[in-house]
C-alpha positions as CSV (number, residue, x, y, z in Angstrom):
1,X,98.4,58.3,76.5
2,X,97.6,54.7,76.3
3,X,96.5,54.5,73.1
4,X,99.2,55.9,71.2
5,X,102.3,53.0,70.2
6,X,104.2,54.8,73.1
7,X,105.3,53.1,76.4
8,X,102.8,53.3,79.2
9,X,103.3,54.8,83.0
10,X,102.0,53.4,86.2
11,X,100.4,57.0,86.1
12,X,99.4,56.4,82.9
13,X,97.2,53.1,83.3
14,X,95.5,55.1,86.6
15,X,98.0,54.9,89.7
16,X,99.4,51.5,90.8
17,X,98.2,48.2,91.7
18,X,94.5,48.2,91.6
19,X,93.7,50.6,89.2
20,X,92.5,48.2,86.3
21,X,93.1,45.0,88.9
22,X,95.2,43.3,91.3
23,X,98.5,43.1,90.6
24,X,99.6,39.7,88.7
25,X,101.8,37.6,90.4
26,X,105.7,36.6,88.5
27,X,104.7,34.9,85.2
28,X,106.9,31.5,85.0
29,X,110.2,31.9,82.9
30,X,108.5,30.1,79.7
31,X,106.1,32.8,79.6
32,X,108.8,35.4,79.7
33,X,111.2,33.9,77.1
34,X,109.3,35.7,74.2
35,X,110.0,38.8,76.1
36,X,113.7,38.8,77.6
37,X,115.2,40.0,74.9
38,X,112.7,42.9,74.5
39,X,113.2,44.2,77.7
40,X,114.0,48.2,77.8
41,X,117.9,48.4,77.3
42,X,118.3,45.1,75.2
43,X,120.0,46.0,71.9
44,X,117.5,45.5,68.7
45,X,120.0,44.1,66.6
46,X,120.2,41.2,69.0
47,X,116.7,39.9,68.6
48,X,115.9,41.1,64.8
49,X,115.8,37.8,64.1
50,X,113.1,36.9,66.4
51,X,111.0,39.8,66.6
52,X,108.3,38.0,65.1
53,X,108.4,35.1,67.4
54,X,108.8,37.3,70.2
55,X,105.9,39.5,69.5
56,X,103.9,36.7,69.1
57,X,104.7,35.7,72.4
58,X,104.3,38.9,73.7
59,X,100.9,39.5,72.4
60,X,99.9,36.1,73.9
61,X,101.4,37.0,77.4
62,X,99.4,40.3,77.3
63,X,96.0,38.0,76.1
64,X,96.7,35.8,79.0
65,X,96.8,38.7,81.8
66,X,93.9,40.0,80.4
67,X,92.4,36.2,80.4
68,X,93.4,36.6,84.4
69,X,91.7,39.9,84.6
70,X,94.8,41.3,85.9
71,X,93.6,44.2,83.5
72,X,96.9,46.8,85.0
73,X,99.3,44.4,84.2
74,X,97.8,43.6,81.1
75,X,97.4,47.1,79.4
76,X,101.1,47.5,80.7
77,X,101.8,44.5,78.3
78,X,99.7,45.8,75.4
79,X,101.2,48.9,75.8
80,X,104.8,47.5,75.7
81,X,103.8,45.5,72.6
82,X,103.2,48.3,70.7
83,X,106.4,50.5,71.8
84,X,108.8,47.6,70.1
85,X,106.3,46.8,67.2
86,X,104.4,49.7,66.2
87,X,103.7,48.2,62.5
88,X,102.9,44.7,63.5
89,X,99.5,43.8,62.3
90,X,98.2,42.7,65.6
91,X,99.1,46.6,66.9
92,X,95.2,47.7,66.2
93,X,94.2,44.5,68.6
94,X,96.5,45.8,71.0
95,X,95.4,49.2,71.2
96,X,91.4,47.5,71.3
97,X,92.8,45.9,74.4
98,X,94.0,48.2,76.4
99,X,90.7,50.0,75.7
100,X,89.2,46.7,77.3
101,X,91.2,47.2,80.2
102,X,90.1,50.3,81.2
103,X,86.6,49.2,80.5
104,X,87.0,46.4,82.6
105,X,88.7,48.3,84.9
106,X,85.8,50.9,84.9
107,X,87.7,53.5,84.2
108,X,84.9,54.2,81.4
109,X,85.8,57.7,80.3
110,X,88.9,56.6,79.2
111,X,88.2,53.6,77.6
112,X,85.1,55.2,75.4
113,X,88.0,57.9,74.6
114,X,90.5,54.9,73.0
115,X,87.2,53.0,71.5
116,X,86.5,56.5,69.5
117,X,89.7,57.2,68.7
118,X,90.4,52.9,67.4
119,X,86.9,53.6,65.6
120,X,88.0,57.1,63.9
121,X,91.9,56.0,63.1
122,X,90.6,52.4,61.6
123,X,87.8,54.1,59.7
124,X,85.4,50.9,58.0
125,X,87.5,48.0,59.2
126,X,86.3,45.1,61.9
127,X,88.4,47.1,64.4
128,X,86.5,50.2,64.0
129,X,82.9,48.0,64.4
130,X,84.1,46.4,67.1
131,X,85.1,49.4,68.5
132,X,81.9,50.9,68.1
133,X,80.1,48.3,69.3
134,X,81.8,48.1,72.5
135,X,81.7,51.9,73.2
136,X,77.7,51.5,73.2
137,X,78.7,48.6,75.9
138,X,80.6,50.6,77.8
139,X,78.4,53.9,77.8
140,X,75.5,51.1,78.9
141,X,77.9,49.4,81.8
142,X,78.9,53.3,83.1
143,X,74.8,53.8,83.7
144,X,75.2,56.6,80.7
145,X,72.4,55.7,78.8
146,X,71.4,58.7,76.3
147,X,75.5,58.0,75.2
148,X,75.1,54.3,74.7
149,X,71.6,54.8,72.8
150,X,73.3,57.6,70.7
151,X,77.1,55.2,70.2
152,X,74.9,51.7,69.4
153,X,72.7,53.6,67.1
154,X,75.3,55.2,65.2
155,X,77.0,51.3,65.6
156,X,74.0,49.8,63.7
157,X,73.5,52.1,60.9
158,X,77.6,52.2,60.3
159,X,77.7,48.6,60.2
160,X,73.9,47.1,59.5
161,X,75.6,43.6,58.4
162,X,77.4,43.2,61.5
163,X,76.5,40.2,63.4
164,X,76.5,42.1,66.1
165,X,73.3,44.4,65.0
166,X,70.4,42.5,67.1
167,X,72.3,42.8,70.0
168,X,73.3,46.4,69.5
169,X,69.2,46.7,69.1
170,X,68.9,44.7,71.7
171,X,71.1,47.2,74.6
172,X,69.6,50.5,73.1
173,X,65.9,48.8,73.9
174,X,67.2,48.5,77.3
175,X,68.9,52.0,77.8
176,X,65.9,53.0,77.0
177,X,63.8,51.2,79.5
178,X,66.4,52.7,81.9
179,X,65.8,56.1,80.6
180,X,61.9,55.6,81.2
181,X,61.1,55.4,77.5
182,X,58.9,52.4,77.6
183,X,56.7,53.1,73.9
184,X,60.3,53.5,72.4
185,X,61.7,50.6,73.7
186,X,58.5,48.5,73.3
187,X,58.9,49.8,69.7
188,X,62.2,48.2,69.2
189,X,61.7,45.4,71.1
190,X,58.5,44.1,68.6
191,X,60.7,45.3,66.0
192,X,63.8,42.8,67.1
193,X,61.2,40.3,67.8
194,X,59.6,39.9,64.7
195,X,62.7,40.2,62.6
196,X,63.4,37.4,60.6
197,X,67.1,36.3,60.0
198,X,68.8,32.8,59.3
199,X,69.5,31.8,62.6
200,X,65.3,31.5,64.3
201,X,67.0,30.8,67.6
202,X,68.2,34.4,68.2
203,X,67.9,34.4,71.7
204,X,67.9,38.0,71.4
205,X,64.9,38.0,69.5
206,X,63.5,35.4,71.6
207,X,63.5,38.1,74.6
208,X,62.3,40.7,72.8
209,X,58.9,38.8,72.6
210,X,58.4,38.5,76.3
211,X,60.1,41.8,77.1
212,X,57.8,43.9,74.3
213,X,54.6,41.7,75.5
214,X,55.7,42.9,79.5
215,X,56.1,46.4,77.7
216,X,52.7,46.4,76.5
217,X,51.4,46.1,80.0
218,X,52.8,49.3,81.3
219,X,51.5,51.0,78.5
220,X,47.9,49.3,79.9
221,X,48.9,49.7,82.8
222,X,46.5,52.5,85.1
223,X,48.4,54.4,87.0
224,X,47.5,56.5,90.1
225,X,47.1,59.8,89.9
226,X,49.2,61.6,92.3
227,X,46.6,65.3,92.1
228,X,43.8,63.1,92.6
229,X,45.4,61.7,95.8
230,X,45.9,65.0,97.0
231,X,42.5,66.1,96.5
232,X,40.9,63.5,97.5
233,X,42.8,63.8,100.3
234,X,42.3,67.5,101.1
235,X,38.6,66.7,101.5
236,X,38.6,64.0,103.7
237,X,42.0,63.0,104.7
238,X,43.4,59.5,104.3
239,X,41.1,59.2,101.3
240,X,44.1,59.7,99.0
241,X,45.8,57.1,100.7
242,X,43.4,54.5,100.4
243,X,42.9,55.4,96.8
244,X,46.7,54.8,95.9
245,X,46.7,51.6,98.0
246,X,48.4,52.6,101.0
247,X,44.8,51.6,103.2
248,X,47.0,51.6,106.9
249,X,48.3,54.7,106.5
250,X,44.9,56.1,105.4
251,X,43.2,55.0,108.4
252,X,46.0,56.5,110.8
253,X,46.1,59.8,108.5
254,X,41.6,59.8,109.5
255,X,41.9,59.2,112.6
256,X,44.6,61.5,113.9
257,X,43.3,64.2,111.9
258,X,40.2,63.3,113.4
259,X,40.8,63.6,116.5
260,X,42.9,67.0,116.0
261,X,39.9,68.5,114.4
262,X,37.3,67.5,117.1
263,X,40.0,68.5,119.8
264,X,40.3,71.7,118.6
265,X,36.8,72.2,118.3
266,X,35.8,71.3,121.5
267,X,38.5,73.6,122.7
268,X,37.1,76.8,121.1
269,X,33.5,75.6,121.5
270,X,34.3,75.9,125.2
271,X,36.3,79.2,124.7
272,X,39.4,77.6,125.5
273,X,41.1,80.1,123.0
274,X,44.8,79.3,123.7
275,X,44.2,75.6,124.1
276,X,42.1,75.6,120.4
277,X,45.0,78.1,118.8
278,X,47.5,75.0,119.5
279,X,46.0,72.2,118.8
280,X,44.5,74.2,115.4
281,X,48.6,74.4,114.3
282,X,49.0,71.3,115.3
283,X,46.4,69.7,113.2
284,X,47.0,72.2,110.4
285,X,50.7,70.3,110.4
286,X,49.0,67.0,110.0
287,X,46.4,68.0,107.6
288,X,49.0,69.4,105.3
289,X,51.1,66.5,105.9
290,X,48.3,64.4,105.1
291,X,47.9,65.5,101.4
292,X,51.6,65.6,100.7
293,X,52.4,61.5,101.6
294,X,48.7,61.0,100.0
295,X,50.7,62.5,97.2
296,X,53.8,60.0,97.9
297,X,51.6,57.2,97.9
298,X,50.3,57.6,94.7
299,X,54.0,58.1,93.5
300,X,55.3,54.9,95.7
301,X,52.0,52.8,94.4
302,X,53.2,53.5,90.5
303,X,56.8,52.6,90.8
304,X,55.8,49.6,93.0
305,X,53.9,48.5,90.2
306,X,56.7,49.7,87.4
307,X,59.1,47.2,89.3
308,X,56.7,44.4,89.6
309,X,57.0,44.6,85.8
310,X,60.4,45.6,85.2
311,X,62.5,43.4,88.0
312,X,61.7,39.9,86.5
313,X,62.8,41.5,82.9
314,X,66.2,42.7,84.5
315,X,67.1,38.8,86.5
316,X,65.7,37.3,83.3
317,X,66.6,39.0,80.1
318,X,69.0,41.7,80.9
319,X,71.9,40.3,80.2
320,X,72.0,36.9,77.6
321,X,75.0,35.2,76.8
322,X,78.4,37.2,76.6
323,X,79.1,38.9,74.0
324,X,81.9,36.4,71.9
325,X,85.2,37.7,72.5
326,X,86.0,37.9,68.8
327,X,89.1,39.9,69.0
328,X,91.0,37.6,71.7
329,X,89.8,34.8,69.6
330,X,91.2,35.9,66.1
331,X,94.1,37.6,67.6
332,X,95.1,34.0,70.0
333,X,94.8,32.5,66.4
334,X,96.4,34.6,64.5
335,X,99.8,34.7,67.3
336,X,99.3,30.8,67.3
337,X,100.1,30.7,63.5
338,X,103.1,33.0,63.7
């Protein structure tokens, strides 16, 4: 498995080049020094005087594959790391970043596996928040949204003085937009919006205005009622069509059911039974087919709406700025000072 301190597979890490990214090209001897002497085979008595050194270096050669986004390569690193230093302290950020891997690989069962286990094993520590926070990311980025309202809720109320808090808000309001819950996600939006904190130029908060306000209009909004296209419809046909919009496909609906009806009239008024019995089916096809994209039109005139609303949200506010890559920052700092 790739998150216990053991060494990693190609079948492990998902198959081969690919998998989480291309394959890197040869890092340049410098980069390899801190890791010669670690290679599988090497005595450990040899380099017990460097292992710190070298698993600095090693760290900071696994940080700069994932910097690449040559994510295989890189959890193969991470994974290394923690086979010859199990205890170092940076092992919990290694194990975080093979979990990013596979998240940015999209292998995103895998990688919410590792983020619950990092979150479980490093129980009330920054690695377990950022672990939590990042599985609610994840669950969002795999389009499971019920899982990433359920991990970022659980994300806030574990760790409500996390910095991280609005913009765990912030994603649940949108998984809920994309699970059609538009009062619950206006709710949260207002909320995050009229929040007060030390820093007023949240930009989180600063979208939640305009996304709540845009919120507020599809709760206004009057939607068309698919039965009442259908009956309307059923008694004179195209009439639902016009009534959800769709004012072309009304007027072809009226006049081929028009002339269907007066055909077949004219051929029973003029006992032209056989004839009549035809072009009767016929126009019963039509007439039936009439209600059911009346029906569709109503449907299609509602989410043509919805989108009008939602699709300048999603370019606009969807995503902000990145979330900070805290771990890769502390942990570059941290390997820098060794």
């Amino acid at each position: 498995m790739l998150a216990s301190g053991g060494r990693a597979s190609g079948s492990e890490l998902g198959g081969g080049e690919g998998a989480l990214g291309q394959e890197a090209p040869e890092a340049a001897s410098g980069e390899r020094a801190g890791r010669k002497a670690t290679e599988p085979g090497t005595p450990r008595a040899e380099t017990a005087g460097a292992d710190e050194g070298g698993a600095a270096a090693e760290f900071s050669f696994a940080q700069s594959l994932f910097d690449e986004k040559y994510y295989y390569q890189a959890a193969i690193e991470f994974e290394r790391f923690l086979f010859y230093h199990p205890s170092h302290p940076l092992s919990g950020r290694a194990r975080l970043a093979i979990a990013r891997c596979h998240q940015e690989g999209k292998q995103f069962e895998k990688a919410l596996e590792l983020y619950r286990r990092i979150e479980q094993e490093f129980k009330g520590t920054d690695l377990a928040a950022e672990a939590a926070f990042r599985a609610g990311e994840t669950a969002y980025q795999a389009g499971l949204y019920e899982r990433s309202v359920v991990a970022l809720e659980h994300f806030v109320e574990a760790f409500p003085r996390d910095p991280r808090a609005a913009e765990a808000t912030y994603r649940v309001g949108w998984a809920r937009i994309r699970l059609h819950e538009y009062a619950q996600a206006r709710e949260l939006f207002a909320r995050l919006a009229s929040s007060s904190g030390p820093d007023q130029k949240d930009p989180y908060r600063a979208a939640s205005l305009c996304i709540a306000e845009a919120l507020g209009s599809i709760r206004d909004m009057r939607e068309r009622s698919p039965v009442a296209a259908a009956l309307l419809s059923a008694v004179l046909p195209g009439a639902g069509h016009v009534y959800a919009g769709a004012y072309k496909d009304g007027l072809l609906a009226f006049l081929v059911n028009a002339a269907l009806i007066g055909g077949a009239y004219e051929a029973f008024d003029k006992r032209v039974y056989v004839a009549g019995g035809l072009v009767s089916a016929i126009g019963a096809g039509f007439y039936s087919g009439n209600i059911y994209g009346a029906i569709n039109s109503a449907y299609h005139a509602n989410e043509e709406r919805l989108e009008a609303i939602l699709r300048p949200l999603e370019k606009d506010y969807e995503y902000l700025e990145p979330v900070a890559d805290r771990w890769g920052e502390r942990s570059s700092e941290k390997g820098k000072g060794q």
